[in-house]
NUMILO-535630 format. One record per residue (C-alpha): x, y, z. Coordinates in steps of 0.25 Angstrom, whole numbers, padded with zeros to 4 digits, always signed. Layout:
! residues N
   east  north     up
      X      Y      Z
...
! end
This chain:
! residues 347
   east  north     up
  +0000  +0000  +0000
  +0007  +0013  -0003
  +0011  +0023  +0009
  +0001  +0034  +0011
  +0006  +0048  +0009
  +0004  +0058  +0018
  +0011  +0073  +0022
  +0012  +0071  +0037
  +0013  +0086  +0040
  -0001  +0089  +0031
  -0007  +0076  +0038
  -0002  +0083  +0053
  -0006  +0098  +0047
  -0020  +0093  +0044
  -0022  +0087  +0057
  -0019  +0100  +0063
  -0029  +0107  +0056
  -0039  +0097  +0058
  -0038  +0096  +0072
  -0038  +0111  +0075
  -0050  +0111  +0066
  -0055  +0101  +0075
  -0053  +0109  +0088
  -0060  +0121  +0081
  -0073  +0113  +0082
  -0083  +0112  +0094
  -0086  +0099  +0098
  -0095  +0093  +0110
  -0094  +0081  +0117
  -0097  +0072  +0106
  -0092  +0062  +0096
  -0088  +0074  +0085
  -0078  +0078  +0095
  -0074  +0065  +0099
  -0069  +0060  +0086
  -0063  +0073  +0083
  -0054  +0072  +0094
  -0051  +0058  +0092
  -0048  +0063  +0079
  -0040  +0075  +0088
  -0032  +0063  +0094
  -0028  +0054  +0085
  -0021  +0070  +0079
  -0015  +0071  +0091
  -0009  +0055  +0090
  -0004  +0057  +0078
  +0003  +0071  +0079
  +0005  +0072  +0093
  +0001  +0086  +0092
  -0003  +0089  +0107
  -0011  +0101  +0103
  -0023  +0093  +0097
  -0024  +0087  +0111
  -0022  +0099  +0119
  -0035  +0104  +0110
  -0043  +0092  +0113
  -0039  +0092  +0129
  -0045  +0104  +0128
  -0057  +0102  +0122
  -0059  +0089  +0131
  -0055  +0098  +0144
  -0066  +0108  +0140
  -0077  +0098  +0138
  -0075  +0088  +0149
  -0076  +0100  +0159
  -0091  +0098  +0160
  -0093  +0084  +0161
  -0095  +0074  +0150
  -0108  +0077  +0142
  -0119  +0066  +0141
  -0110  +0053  +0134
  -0115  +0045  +0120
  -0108  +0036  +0114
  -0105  +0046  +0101
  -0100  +0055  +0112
  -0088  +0047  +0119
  -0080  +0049  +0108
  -0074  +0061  +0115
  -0069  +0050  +0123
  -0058  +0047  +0112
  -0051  +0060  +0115
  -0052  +0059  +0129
  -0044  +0044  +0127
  -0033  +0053  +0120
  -0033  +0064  +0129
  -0031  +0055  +0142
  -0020  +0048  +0134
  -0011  +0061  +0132
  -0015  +0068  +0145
  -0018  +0059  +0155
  -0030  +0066  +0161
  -0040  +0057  +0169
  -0049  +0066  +0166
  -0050  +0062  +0150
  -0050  +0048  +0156
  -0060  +0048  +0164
  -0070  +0054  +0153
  -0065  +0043  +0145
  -0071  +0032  +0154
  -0082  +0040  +0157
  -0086  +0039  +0142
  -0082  +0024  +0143
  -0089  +0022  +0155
  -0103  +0029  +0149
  -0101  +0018  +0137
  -0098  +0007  +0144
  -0112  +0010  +0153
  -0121  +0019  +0148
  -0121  +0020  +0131
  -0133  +0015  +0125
  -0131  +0001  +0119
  -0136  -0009  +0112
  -0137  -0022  +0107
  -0123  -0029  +0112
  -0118  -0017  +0118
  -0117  -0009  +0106
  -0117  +0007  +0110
  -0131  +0013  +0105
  -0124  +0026  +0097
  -0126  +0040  +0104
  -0124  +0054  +0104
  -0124  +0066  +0111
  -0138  +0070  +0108
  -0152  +0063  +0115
  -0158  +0067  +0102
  -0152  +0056  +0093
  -0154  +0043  +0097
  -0150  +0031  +0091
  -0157  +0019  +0099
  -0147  +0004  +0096
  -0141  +0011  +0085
  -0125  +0008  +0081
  -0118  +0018  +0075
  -0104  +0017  +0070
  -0099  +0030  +0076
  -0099  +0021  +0090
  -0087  +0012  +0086
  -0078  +0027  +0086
  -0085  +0034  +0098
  -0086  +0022  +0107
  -0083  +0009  +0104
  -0070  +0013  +0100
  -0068  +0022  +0114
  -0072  +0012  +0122
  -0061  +0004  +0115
  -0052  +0015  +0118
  -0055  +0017  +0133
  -0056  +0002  +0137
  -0041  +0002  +0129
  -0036  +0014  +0138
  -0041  +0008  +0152
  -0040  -0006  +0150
  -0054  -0009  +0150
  -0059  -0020  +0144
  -0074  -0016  +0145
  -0071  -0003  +0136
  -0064  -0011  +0125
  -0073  -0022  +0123
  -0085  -0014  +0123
  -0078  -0004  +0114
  -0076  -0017  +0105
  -0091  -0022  +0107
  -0094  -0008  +0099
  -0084  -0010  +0087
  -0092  -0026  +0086
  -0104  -0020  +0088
  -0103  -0011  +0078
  -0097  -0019  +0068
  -0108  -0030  +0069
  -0118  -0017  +0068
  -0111  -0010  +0058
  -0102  -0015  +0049
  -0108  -0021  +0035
  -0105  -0034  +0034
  -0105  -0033  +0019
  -0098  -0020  +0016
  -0089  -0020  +0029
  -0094  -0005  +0030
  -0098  +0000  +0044
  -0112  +0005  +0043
  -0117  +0018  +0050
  -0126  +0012  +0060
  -0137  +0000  +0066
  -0148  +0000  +0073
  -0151  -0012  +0081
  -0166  -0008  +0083
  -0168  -0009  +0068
  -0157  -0020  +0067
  -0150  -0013  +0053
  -0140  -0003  +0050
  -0150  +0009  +0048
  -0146  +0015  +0034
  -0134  +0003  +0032
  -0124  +0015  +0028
  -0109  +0014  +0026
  -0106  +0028  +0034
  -0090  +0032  +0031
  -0089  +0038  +0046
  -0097  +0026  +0053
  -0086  +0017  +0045
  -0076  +0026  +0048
  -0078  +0025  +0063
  -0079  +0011  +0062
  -0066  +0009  +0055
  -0058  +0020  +0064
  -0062  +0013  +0076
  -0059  -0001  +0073
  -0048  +0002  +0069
  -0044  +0009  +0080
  -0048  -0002  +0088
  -0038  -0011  +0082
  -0028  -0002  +0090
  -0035  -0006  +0103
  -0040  -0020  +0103
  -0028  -0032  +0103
  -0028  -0040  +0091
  -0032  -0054  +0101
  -0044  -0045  +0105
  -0056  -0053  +0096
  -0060  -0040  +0094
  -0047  -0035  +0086
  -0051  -0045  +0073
  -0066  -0040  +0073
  -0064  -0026  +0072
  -0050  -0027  +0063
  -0061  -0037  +0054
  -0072  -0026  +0054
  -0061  -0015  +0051
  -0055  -0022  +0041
  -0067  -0025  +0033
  -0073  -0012  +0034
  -0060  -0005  +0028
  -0058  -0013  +0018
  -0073  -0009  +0013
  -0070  +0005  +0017
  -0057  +0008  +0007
  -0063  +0002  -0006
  -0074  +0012  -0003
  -0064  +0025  +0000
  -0068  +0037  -0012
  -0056  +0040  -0019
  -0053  +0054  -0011
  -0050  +0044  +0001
  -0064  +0046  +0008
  -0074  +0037  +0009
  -0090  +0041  +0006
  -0100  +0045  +0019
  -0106  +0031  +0015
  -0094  +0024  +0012
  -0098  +0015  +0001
  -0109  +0026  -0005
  -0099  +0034  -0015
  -0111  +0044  -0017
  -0110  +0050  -0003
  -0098  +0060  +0000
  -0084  +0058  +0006
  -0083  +0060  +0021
  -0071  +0061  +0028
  -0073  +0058  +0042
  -0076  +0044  +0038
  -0065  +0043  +0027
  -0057  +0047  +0039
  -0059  +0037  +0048
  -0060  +0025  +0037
  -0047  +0031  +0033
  -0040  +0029  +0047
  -0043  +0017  +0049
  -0037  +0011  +0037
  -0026  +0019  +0040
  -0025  +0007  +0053
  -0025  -0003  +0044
  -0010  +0001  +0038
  -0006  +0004  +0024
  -0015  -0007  +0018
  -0025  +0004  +0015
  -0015  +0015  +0013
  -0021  +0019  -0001
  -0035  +0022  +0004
  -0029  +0030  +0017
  -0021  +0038  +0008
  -0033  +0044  +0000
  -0040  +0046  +0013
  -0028  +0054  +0018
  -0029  +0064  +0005
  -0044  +0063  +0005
  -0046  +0067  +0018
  -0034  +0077  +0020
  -0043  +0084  +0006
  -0054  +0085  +0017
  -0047  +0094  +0027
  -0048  +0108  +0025
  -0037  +0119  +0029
  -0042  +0121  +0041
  -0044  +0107  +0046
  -0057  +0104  +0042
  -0062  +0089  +0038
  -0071  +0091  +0028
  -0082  +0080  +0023
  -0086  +0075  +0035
  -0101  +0071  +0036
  -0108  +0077  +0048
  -0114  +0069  +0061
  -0121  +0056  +0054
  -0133  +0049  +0060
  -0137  +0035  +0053
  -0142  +0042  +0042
  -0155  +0035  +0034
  -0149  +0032  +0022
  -0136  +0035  +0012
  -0140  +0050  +0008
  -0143  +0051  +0024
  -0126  +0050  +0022
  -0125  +0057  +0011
  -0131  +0069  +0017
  -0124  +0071  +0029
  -0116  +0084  +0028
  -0100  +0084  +0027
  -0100  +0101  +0027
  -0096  +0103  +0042
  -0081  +0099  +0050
  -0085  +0088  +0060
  -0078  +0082  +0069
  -0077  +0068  +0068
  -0071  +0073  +0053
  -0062  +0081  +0059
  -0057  +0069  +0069
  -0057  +0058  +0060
  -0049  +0065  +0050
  -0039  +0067  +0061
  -0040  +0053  +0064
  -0036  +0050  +0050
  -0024  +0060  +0049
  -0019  +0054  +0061
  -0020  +0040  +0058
  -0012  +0044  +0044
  +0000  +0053  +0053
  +0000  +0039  +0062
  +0003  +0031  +0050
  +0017  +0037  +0048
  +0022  +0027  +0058
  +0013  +0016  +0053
  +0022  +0007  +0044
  +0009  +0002  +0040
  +0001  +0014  +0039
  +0010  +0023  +0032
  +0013  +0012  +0021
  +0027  +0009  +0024
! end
């Protein structure tokens, strides 16, 4: 597979203005944030440039003066930045918050059927009753994953890994190997059955995260690394020329996204240079997609389950969102980290 090219300076430039983009937006205690400073971190990983943290402390230190707002599932996604802000610094504090977050998991999120978590946001006015959503796998399952890792607790990880089976059994087309968006388990089906770019973008990003985590003579090591690699083989002979994928990845008709095509992207970028053709195209595509002043452009909007393909189609892409802005940074700084990856810079 040929070496992919890159300008480490432009790649560390961008992310600079990416992330001070970030910080010049107002976020609340909810899962927009939450994967924009997870995308915050995974910069400050891959630089070491302690001013990105010094900016998230700050944020976090602000908010956490209250109290915690009322938790959902969506919502401890903050809870990644907290894990990375009690590795750097030490404070209980962040720790603490963290469990906290566990702990309302582990007792109080709505569930259903084998322990799958019911998905929730901040907001009474959405409900979404034995409904799976794909988003869970990023803001929860793979949290818990993360906690139970830090603390030695074994009740964290395997419930963190009773989310990523759960979902898979829910959510990943047997035939196609795509992730769909959703299931509802009163109705027994997959509501509109679509192939969402970010749904399979937060499925590929955190099983292959997970892969980091879980010990290969952990039984669940070959399930998710089976499901991972069956999804990404599907997912690369459906990337579009510019190196994005489609809103629906396998419905040429609907426009480019880059949040997903991010996320898809980093992933294969775990699994070495055997995809190094299809992660260079994503790394001009979506370096096209950043403007001057650190804006990721193309992202689609907050997406509900919508009821059919143009429900997809329809979504707006005009605004900067968070979860853009922090999986792009996740991208760039999985591509920086692959300088000292024999496999992954092609050497």
């Amino acid at each position: 597979m040929p070496k992919l090219v890159f300008d480490d300076e432009q790649l560390i430039s961008t992310i600079d203005r990416v992330v001070d983009r970030t910080f010049r937006m107002d976020f609340s205690w909810d899962w927009p944030g939450g994967v924009a400073f997870y995308g915050v971190s995974e910069a400050y990983a891959a630089t070491g440039k302690e001013q990105y943290l010094h900016k998230l402390k700050e944020w976090v230190d602000d908010n956490m003066e209250d109290g915690l707002p009322k938790l959902s599932v969506n919502a401890v996604s903050i809870g990644h930045a907290l894990l990375t802000l009690y590795e750097v610094y030490k404070d209980e504090k962040y720790l603490d918050t963290v469990k906290e977050m566990a702990e309302f998991l582990t007792h109080e999120a709505e569930r259903f059927g084998d322990g799958i978590f019911q998905h929730t946001v901040n907001s009474e006015a959405y409900n979404f009753p034995e409904q799976a959503w794909v988003d869970t796998m990023f803001m929860a399952g793979y949290f818990l994953l993360r906690v139970g890792t830090l603390l030695g607790r074994n009740d964290y990880i395997e419930d963190g890994l009773r989310q990523y089976h759960g979902h898979e059994n829910l959510l990943q087309d047997s035939v196609t190997n795509l992730y769909y968006h959703g299931w509802d388990n009163i109705a027994q089906n997959n509501m509109s059955a679509i192939h969402w770019a970010r749904g399979n973008s937060w499925a590929a990003l955190t099983m292959a995260r997970a892969l980091d985590l879980v010990p290969v003579t952990h039984p669940s090591f070959m399930l998710i690394d089976g499901s991972l690699r069956d999804q990404l083989s599907a997912l690369v002979r459906l990337q579009d020329e510019s190196g994005l994928w489609h809103t629906i990845v396998d419905d040429p008709t609907s426009p480019l996204e880059t949040s997903g095509s991010a996320g898809i992207a980093t992933a294969l970028l775990t699994r070495g240079r055997l995809y190094n053709k299809y992660i260079q195209k994503s790394i001009d595509g979506i370096l096209a997609r950043i403007t001057a002043d650190g804006t990721v452009t193309g992202v689609s909007a907050g997406t509900a389950v919508m009821n059919d393909a143009d429900g997809y189609k329809g979504v707006p892409d005009k605004r900067i969102q968070g979860w853009g802005q922090g999986l792009t940074l996740t991208f760039l700084a999985q591509v920086l980290k692959s300088r000292s990856n024999s496999f992954g810079n092609g050497c």
